[in-house]
PDB file of N, H, CA, C and O in Angstrom:
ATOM      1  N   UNK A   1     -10.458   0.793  15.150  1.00  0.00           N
ATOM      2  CA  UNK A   1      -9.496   1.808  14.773  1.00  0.00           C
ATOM      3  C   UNK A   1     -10.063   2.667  13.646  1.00  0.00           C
ATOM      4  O   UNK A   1     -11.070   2.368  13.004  1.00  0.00           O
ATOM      5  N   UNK A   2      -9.368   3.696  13.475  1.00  0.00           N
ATOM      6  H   UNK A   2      -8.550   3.939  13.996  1.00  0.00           H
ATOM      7  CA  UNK A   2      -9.518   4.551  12.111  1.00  0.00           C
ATOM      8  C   UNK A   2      -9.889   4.254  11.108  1.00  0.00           C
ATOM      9  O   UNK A   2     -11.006   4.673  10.804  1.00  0.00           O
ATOM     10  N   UNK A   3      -9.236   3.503  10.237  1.00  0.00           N
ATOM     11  H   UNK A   3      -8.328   3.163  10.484  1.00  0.00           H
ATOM     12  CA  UNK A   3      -9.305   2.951   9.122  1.00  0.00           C
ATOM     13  C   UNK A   3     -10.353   2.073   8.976  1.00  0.00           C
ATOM     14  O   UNK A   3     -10.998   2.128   7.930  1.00  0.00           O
ATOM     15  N   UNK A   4     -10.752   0.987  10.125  1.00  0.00           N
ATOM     16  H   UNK A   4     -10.227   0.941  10.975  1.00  0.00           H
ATOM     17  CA  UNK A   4     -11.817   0.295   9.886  1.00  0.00           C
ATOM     18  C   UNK A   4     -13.175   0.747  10.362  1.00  0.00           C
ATOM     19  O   UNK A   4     -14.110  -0.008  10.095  1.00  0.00           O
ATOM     20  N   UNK A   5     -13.488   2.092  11.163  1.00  0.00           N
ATOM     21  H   UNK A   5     -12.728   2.705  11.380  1.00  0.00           H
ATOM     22  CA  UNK A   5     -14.214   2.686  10.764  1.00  0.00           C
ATOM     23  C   UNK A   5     -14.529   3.144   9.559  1.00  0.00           C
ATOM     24  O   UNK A   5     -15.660   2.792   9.225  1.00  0.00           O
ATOM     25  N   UNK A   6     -13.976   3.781   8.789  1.00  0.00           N
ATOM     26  H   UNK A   6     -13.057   4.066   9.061  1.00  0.00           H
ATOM     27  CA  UNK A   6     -13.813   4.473   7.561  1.00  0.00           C
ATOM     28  C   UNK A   6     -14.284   3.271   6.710  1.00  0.00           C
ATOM     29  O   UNK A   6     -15.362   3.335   6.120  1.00  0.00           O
ATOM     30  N   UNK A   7     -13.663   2.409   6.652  1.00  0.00           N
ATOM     31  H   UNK A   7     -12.787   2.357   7.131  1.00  0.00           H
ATOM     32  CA  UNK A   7     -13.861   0.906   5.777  1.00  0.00           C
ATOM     33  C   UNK A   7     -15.290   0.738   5.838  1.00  0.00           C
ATOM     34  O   UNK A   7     -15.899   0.815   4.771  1.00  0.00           O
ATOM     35  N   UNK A   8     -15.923   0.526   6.882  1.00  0.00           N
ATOM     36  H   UNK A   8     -15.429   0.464   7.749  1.00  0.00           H
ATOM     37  CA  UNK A   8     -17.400   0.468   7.248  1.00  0.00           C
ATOM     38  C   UNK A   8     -17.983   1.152   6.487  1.00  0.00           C
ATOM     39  O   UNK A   8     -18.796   0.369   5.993  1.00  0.00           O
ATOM     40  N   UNK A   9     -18.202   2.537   5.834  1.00  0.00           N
ATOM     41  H   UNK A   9     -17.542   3.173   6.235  1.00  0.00           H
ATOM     42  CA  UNK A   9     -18.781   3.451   5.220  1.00  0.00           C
ATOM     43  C   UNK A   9     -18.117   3.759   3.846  1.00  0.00           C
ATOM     44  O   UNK A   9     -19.032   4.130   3.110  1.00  0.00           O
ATOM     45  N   UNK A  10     -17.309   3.769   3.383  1.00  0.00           N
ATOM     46  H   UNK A  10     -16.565   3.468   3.981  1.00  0.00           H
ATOM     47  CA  UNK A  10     -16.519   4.184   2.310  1.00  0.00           C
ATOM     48  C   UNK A  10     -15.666   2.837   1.435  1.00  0.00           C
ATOM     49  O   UNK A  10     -14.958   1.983   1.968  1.00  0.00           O
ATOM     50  N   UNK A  11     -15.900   2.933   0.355  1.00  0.00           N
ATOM     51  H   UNK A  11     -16.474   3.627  -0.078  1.00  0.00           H
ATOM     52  CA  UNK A  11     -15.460   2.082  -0.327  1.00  0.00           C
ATOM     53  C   UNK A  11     -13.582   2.310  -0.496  1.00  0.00           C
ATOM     54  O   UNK A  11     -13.228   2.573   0.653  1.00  0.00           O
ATOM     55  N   UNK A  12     -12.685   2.312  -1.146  1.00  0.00           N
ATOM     56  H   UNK A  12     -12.972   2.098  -2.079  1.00  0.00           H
ATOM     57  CA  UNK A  12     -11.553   2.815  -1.902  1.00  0.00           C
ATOM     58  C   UNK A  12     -11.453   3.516  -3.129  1.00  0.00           C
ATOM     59  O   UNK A  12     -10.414   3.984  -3.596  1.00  0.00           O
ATOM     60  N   UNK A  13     -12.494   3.559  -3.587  1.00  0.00           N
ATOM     61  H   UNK A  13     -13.338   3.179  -3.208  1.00  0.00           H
ATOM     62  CA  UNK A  13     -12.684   4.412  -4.515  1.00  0.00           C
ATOM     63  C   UNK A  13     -13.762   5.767  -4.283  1.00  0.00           C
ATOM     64  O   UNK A  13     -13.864   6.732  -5.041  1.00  0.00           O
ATOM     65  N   UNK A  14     -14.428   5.556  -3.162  1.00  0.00           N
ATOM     66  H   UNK A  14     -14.345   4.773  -2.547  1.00  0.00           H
ATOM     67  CA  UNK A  14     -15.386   6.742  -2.916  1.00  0.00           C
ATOM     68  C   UNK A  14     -14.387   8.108  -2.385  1.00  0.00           C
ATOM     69  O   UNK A  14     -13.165   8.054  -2.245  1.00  0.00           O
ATOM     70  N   UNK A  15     -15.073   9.063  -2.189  1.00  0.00           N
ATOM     71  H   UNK A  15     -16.065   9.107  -2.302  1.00  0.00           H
ATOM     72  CA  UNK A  15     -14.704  10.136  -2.378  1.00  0.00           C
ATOM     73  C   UNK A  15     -14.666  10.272  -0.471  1.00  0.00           C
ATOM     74  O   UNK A  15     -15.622   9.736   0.089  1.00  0.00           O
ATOM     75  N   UNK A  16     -13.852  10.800   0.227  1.00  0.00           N
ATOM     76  H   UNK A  16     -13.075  11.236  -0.229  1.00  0.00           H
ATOM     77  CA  UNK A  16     -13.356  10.672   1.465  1.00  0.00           C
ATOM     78  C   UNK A  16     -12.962  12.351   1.884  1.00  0.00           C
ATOM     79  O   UNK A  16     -12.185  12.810   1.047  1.00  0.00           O
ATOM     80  N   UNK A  17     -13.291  13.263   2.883  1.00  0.00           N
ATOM     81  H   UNK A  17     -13.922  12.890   3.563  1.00  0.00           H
ATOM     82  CA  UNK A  17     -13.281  14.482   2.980  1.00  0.00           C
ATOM     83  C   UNK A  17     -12.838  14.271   4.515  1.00  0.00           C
ATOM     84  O   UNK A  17     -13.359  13.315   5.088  1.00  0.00           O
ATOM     85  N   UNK A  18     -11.998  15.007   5.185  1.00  0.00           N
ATOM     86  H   UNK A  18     -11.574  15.784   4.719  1.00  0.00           H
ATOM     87  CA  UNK A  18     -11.385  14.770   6.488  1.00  0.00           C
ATOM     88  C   UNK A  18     -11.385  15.308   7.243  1.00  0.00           C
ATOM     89  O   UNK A  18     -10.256  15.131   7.699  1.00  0.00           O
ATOM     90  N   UNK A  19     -12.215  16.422   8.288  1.00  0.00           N
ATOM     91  H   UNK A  19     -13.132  16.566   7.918  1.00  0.00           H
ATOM     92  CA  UNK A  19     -11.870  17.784   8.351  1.00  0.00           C
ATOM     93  C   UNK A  19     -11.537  17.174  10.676  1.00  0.00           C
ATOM     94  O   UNK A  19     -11.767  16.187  11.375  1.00  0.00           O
ATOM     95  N   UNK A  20     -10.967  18.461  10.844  1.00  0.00           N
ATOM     96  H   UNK A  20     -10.780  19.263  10.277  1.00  0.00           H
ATOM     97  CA  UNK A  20     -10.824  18.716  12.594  1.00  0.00           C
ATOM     98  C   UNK A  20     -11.987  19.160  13.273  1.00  0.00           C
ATOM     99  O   UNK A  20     -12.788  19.843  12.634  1.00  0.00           O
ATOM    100  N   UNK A  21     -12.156  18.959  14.148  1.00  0.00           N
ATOM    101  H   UNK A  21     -11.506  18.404  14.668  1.00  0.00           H
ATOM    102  CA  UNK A  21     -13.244  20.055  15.009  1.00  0.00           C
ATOM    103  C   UNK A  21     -13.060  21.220  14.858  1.00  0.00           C
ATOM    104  O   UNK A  21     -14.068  21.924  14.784  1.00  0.00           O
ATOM    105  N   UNK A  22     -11.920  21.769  14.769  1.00  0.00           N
ATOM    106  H   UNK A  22     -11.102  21.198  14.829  1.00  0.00           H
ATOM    107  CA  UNK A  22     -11.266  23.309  14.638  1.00  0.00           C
ATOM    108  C   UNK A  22     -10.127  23.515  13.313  1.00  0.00           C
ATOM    109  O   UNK A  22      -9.206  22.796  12.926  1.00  0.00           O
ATOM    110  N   UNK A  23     -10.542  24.561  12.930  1.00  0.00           N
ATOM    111  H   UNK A  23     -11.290  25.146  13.244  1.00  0.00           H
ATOM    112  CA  UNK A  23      -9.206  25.063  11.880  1.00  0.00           C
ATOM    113  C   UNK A  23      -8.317  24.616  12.252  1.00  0.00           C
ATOM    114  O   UNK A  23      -7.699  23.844  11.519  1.00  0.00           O
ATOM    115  N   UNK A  24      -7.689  25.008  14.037  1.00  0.00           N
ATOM    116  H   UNK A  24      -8.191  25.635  14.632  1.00  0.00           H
ATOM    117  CA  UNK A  24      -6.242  24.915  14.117  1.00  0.00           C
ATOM    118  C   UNK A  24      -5.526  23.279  14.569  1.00  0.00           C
ATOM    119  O   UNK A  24      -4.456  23.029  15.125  1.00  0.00           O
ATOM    120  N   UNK A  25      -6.625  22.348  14.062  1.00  0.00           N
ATOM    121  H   UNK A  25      -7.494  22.550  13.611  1.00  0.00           H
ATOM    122  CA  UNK A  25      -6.245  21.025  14.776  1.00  0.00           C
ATOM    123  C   UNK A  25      -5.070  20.127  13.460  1.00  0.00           C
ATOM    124  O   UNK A  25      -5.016  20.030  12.234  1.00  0.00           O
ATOM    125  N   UNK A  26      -4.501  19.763  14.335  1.00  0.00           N
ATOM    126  H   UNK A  26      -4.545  19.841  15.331  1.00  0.00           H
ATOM    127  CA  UNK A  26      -3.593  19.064  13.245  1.00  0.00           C
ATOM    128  C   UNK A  26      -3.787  17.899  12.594  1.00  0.00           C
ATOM    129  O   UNK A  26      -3.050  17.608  11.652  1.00  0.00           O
ATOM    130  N   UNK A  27      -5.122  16.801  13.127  1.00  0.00           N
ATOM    131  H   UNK A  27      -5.721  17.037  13.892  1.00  0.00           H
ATOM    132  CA  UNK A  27      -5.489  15.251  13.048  1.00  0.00           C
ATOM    133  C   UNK A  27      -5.731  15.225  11.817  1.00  0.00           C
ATOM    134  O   UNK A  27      -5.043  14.485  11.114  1.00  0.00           O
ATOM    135  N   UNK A  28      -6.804  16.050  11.208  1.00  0.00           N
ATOM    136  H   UNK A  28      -7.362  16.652  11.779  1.00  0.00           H
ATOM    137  CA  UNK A  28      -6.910  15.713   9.734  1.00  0.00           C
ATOM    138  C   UNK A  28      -6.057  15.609   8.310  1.00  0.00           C
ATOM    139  O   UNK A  28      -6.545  15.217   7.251  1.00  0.00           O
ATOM    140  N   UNK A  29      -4.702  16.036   8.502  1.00  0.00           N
ATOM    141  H   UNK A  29      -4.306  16.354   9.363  1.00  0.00           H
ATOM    142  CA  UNK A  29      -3.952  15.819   7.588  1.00  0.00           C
ATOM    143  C   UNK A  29      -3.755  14.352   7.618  1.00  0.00           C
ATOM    144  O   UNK A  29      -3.921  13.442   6.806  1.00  0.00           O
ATOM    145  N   UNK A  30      -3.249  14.464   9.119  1.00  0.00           N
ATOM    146  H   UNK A  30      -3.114  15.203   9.779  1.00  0.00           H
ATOM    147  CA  UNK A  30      -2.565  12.909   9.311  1.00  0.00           C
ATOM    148  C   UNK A  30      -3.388  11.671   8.753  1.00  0.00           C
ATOM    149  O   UNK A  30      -2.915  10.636   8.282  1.00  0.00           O
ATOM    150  N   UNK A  31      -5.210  12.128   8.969  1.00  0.00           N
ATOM    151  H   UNK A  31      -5.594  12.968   9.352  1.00  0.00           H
ATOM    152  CA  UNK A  31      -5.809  10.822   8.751  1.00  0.00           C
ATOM    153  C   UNK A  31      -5.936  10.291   7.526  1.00  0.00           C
ATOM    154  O   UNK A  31      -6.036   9.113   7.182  1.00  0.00           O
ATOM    155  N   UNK A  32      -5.913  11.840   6.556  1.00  0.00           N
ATOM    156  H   UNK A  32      -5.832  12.797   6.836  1.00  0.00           H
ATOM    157  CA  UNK A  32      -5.815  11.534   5.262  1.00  0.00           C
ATOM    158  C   UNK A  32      -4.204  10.756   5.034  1.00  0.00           C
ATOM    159  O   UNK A  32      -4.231   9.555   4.765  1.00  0.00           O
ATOM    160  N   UNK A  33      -3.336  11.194   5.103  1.00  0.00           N
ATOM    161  H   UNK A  33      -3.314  12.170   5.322  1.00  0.00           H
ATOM    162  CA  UNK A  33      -2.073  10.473   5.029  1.00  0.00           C
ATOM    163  C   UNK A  33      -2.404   9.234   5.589  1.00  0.00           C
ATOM    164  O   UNK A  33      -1.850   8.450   4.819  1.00  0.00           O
ATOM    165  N   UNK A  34      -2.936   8.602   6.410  1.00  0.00           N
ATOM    166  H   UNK A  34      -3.386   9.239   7.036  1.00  0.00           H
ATOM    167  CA  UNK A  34      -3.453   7.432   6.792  1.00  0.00           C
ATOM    168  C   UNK A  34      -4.130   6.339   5.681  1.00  0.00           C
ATOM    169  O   UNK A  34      -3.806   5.180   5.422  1.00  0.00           O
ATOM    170  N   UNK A  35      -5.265   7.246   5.109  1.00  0.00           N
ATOM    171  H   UNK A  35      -5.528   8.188   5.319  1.00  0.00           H
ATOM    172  CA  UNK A  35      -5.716   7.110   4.108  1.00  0.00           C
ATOM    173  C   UNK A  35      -5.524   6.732   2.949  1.00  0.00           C
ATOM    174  O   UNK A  35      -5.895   5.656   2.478  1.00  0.00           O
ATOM    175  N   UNK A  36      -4.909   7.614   2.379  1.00  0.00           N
ATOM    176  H   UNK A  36      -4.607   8.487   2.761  1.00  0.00           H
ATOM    177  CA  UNK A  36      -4.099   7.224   0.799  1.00  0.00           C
ATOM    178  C   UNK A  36      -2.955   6.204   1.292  1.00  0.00           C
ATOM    179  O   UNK A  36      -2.476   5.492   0.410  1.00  0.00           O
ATOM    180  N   UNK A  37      -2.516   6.070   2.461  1.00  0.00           N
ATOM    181  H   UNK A  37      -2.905   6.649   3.177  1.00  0.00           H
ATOM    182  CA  UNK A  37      -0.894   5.023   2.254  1.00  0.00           C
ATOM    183  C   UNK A  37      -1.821   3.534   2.478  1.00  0.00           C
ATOM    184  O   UNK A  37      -1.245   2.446   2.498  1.00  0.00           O
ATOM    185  N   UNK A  38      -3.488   3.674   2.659  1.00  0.00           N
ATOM    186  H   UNK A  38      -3.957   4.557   2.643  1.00  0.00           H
ATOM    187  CA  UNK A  38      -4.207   2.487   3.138  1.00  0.00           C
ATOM    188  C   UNK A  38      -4.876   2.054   1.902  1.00  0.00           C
ATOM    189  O   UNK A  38      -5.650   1.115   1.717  1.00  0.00           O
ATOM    190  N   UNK A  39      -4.293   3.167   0.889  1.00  0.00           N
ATOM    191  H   UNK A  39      -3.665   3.930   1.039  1.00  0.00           H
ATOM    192  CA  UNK A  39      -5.336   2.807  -0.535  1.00  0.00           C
ATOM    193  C   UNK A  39      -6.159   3.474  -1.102  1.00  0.00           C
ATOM    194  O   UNK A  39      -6.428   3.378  -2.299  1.00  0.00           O
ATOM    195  N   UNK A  40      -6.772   4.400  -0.139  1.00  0.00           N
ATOM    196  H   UNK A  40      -6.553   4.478   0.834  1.00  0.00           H
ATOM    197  CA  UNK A  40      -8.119   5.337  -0.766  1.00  0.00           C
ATOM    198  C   UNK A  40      -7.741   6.371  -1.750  1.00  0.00           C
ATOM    199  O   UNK A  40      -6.745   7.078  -1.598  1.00  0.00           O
ATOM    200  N   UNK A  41      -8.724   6.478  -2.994  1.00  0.00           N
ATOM    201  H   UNK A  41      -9.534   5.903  -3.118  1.00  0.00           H
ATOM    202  CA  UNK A  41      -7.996   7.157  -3.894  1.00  0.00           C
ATOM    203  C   UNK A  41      -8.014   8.557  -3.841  1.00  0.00           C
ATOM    204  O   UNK A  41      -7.058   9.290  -4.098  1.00  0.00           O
ATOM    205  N   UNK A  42      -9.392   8.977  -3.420  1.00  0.00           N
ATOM    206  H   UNK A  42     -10.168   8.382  -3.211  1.00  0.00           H
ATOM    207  CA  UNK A  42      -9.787  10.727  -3.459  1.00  0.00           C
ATOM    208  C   UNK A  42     -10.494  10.637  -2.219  1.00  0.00           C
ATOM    209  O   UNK A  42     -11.590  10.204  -1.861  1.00  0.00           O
ATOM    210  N   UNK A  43      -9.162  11.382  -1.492  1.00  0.00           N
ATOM    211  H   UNK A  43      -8.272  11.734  -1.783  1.00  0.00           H
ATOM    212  CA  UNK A  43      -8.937  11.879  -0.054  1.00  0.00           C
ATOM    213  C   UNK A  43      -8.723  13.680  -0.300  1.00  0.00           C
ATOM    214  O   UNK A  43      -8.080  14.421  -1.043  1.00  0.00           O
ATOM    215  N   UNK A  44      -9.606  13.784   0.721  1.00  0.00           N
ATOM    216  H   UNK A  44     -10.129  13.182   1.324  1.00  0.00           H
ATOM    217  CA  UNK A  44      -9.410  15.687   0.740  1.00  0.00           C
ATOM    218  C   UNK A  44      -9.297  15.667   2.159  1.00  0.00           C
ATOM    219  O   UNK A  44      -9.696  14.798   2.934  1.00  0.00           O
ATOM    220  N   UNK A  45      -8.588  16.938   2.448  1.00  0.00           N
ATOM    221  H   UNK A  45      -8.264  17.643   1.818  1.00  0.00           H
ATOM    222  CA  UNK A  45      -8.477  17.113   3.844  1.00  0.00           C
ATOM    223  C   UNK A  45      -8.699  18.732   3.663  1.00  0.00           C
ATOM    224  O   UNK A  45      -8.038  19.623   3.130  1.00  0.00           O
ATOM    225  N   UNK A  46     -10.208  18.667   4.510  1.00  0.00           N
ATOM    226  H   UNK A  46     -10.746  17.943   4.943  1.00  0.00           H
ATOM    227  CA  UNK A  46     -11.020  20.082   4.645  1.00  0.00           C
ATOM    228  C   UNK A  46     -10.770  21.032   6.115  1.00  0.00           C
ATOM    229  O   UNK A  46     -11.161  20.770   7.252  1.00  0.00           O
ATOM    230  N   UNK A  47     -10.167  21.931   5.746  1.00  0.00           N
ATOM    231  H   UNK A  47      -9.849  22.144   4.822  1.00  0.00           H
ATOM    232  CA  UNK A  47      -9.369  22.883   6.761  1.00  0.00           C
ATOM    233  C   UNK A  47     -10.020  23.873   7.234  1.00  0.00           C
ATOM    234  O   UNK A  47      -9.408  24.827   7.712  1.00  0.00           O
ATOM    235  N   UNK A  48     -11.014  23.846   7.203  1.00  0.00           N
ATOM    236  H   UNK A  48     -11.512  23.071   6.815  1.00  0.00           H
ATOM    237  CA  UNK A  48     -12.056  24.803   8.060  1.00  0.00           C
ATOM    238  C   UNK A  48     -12.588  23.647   9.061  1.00  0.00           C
ATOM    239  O   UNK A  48     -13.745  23.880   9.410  1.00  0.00           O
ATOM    240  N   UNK A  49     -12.235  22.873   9.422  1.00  0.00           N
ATOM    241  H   UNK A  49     -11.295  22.683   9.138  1.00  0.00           H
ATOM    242  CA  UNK A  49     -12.943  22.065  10.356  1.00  0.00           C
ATOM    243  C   UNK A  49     -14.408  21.994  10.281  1.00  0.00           C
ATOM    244  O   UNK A  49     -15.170  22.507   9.461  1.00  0.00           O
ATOM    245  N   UNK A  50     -14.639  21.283  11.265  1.00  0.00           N
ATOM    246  H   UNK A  50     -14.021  20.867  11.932  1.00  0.00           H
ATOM    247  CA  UNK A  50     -16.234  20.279  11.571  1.00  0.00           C
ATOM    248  C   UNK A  50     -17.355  21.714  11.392  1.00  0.00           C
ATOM    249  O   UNK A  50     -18.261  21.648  10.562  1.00  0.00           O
ATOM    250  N   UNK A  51     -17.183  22.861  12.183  1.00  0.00           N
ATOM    251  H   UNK A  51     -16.446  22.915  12.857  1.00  0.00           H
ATOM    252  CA  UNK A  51     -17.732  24.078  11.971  1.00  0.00           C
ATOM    253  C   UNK A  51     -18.030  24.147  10.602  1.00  0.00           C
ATOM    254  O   UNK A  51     -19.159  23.941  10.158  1.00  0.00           O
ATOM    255  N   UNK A  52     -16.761  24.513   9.719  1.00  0.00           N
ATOM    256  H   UNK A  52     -15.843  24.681  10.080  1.00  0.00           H
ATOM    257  CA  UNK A  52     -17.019  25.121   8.577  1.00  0.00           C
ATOM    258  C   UNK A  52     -17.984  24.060   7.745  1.00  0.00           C
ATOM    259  O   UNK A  52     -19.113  24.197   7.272  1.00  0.00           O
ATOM    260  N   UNK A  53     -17.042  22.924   7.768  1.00  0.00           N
ATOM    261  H   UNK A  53     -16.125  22.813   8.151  1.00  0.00           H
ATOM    262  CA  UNK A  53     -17.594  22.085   7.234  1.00  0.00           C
ATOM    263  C   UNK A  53     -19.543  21.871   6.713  1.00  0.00           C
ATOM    264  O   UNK A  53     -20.193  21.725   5.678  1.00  0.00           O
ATOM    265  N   UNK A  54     -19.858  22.007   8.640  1.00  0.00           N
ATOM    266  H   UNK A  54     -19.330  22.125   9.480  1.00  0.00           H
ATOM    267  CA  UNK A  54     -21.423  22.533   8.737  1.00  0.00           C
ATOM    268  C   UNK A  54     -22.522  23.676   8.075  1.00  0.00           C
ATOM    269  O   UNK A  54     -23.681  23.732   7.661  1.00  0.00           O
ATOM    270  N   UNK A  55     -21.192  24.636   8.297  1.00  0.00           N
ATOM    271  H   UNK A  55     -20.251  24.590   8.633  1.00  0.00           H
ATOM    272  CA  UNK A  55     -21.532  26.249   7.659  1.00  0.00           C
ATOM    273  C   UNK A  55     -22.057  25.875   6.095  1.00  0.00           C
ATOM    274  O   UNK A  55     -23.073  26.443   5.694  1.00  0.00           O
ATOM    275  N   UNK A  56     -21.382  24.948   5.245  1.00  0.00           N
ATOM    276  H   UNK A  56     -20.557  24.486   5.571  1.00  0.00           H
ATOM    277  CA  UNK A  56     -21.286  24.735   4.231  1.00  0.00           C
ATOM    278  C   UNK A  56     -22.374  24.046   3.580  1.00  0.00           C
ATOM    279  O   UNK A  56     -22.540  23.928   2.366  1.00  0.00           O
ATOM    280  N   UNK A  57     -23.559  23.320   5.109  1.00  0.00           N
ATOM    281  H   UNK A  57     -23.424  23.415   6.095  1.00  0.00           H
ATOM    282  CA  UNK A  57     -24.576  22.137   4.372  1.00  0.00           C
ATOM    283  C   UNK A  57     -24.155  21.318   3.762  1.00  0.00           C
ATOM    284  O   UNK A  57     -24.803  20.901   2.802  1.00  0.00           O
ATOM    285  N   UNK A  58     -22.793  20.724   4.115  1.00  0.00           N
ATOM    286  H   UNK A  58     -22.266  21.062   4.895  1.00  0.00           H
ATOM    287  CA  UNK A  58     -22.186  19.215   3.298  1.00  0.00           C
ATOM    288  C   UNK A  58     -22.731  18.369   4.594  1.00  0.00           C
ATOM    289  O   UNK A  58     -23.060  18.571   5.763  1.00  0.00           O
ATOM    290  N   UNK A  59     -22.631  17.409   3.753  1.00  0.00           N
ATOM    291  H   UNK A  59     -22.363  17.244   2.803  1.00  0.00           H
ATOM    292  CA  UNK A  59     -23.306  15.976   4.206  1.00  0.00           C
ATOM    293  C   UNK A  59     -21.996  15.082   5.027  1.00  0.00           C
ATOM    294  O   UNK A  59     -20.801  14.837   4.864  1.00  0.00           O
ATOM    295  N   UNK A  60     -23.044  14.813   5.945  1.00  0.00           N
ATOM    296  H   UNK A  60     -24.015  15.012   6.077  1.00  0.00           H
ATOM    297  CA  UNK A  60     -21.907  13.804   7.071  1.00  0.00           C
ATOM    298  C   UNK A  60     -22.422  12.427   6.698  1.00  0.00           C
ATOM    299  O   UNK A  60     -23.376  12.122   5.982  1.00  0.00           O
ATOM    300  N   UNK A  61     -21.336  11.479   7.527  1.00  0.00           N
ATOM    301  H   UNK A  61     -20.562  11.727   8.108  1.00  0.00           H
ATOM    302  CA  UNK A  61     -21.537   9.893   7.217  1.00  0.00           C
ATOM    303  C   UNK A  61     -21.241   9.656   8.636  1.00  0.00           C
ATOM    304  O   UNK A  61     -21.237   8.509   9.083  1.00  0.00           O
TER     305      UNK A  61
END
C-alpha cells in the first residue's frame, strides 16, 4: 500500500513532497492527508505535477 511504500524510503521526520502526473489530478492532496494523519511531519503537496516537478530538476526517490 501507500504508506508502506513511502515508509520504505522516508523516515517521519524527513521531508515528503507529493505531486500528480498532471496539475489537474486530485490524488496528491489526498496522499498527503494520508500522510500527516499517519504521522509524517513535513508533507508538501506540489501542484504542478510530475511534469513540473521535472521542469524544476528536483530529485525523485
Amino acid at each position: 500500500n501507500f504508506l508502506d511504500q513511502v515508509a520504505e524510503v522516508a523516515d517521519k521526520d524527513d521531508t515528503v513532497v507529493v505531486y500528480c502526473a498532471s496539475s489537474d489530478c486530485q490524488a496528491s492532496p489526498k496522499a498527503a492527508k494520508n500522510l500527516v494523519n499517519d504521522g509524517y511531519e513535513n508533507v508538501y503537496d506540489y501542484d504542478r505535477g510530475l511534469a513540473g516537478w521535472k521542469d524544476a530538476d528536483n530529485e525523485m526517490a
